[in-house]
C-alpha positions as CSV (number, residue, x, y, z in Angstrom):
1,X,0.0,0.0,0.0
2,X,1.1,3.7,-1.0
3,X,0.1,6.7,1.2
4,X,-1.1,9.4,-1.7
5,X,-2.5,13.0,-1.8
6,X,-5.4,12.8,-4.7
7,X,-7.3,15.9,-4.8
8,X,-5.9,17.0,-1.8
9,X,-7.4,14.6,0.1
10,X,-5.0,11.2,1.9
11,X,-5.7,8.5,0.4
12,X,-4.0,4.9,0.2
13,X,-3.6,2.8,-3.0
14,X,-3.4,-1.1,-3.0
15,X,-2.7,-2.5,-6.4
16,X,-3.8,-3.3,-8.9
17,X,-6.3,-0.3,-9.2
18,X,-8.1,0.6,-5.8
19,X,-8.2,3.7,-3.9
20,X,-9.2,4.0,-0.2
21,X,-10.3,7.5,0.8
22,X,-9.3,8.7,4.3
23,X,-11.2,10.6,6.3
24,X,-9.7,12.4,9.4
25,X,-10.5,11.5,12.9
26,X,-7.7,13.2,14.7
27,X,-3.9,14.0,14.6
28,X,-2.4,10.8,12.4
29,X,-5.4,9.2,12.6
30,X,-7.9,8.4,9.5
31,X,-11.1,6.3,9.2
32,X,-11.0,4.3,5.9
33,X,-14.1,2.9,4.8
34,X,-13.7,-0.9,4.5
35,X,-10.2,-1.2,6.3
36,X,-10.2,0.0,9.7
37,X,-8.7,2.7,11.8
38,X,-5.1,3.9,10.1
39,X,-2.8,6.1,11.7
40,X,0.4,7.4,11.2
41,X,3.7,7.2,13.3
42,X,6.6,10.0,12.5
43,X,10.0,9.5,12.8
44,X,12.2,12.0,15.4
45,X,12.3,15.1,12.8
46,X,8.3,14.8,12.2
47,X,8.5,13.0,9.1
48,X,5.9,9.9,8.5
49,X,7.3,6.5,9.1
50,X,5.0,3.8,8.8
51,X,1.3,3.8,9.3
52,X,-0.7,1.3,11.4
53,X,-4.0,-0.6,10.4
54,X,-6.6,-1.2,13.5
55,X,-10.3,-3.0,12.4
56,X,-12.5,-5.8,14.3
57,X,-9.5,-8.3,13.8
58,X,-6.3,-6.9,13.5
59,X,-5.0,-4.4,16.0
60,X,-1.8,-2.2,14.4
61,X,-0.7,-4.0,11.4
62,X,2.3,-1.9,10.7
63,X,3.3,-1.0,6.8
64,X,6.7,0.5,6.8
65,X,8.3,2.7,4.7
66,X,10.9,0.8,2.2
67,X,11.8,4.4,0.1
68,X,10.9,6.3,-1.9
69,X,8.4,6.0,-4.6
70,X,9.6,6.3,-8.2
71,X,6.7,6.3,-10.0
């Protein structure tokens, strides 16, 4: 999954072609309809991290960032 600004709204892509919208619940934290509860953890200097996944059966599944995106 990619963390993206469409629109200038967050938004996360999973391929091959679908778009989750976030919608904010508080600091870091986004509802995503269909997934759960994500929010984002920041590094020492602010900058994002990884981001966390929380629904009904999994409790902080943890995506990582691996680099930066070339496409």
């Amino acid at each position: 999954m990619r963390a993206v600004v469409e629109n200038g709204a967050l938004a996360l892509k999973r391929r091959p072609d679908t778009t989750i919208a976030l919608a904010p619940l508080y600091a870091d934290a986004f509802s995503a309809q269909g997934l759960g509860t994500v929010i984002f953890h920041r590094d020492g200097s602010g900058a994002p991290r990884s981001f966390s996944v929380s629904q009904d059966r999994v409790w902080n599944l943890e995506f990582e960032k691996k680099g930066e995106d070339k496409r």
